[in-house]
Every structure is written in C-alpha cells, then in structure tokens.
N, C-alpha and C positions, 0 to 999 in steps of 0.2 A: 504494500500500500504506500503511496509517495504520502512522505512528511507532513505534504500542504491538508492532506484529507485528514490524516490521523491530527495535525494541531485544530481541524475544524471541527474534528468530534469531540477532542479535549474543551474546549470552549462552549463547545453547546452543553456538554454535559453539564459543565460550570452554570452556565443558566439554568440550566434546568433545576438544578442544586437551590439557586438562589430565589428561584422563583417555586419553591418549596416553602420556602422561609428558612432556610438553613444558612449555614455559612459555611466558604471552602478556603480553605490555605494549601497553596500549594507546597509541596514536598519534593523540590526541586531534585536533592539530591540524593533521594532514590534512585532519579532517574539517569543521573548528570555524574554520579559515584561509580567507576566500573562495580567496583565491591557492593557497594547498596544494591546497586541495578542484577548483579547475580544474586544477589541472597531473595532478591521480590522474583526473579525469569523460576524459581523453581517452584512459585505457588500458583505461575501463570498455565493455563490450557495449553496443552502443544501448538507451535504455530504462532501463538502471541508474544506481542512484542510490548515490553514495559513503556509507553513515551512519555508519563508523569506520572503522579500521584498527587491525591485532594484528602486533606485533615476535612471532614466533615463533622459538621455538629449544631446542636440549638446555642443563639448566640443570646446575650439576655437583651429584653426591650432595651430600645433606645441608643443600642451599643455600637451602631451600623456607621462607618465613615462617611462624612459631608460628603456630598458629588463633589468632586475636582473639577469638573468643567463649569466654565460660566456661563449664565444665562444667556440668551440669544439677544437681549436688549444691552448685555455689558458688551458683546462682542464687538457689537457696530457701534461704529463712529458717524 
C-alpha cells in the first residue's frame, strides 16, 4: 500500500477517534523506533505493517486545546 493511503487512513481514523469524543496522542515512536516498531510487527496480522500508533482515551470536560487557527474575519485584511 503507498504511504500516501496508509497516512490517509491514519488521519481519518484520528477523526473518527475524535469525533467519538475521545482523545488521540500519537505514539510516534512505536513507529519511528526500529526496536518499538519490532516489538508492536509481532502483535500485528501477517501482512500488516505498523505506520503509527494512537494513546486513546476519555479526556475530562473542558480539557480540549483552543483551535490554533484564526477566524476567517482575523485573517483578512
């Protein structure tokens, strides 16, 4: 499978996560570790391949990071 589809399944999943109401942190390096990344390839299905890993979990009210982007009325000038 090319990179670009497996990063777009990683990402939707991420939404999918958040629009559960849950929260994801990524676990880079599981992925990113040769040593991490072999110790996770031997709980995976034959054939699959590790491309990250998501901390999942209920986050408490109110605890969710401001949007970093700014309004659409800050952006124009």
């Amino acid at each position: 499978e090319p990179r670009f589809e497996s990063g777009r399944a990683f990402y939707r999943l991420w939404l999918r996560v958040e629009r559960a109401g849950l929260r994801a942190a990524v676990m880079a390096s599981l992925a990113d570790d040769p040593a991490g990344a072999a110790s996770v390839a031997d709980l995976l299905p034959a054939g699959r391949v590790l491309v990250s890993a998501l901390r999942v979990g209920r986050a408490p009210p109110g605890s969710a990071y401001p949007r970093a982007r700014l309004p659409v009325d800050e952006l124009l000038v």
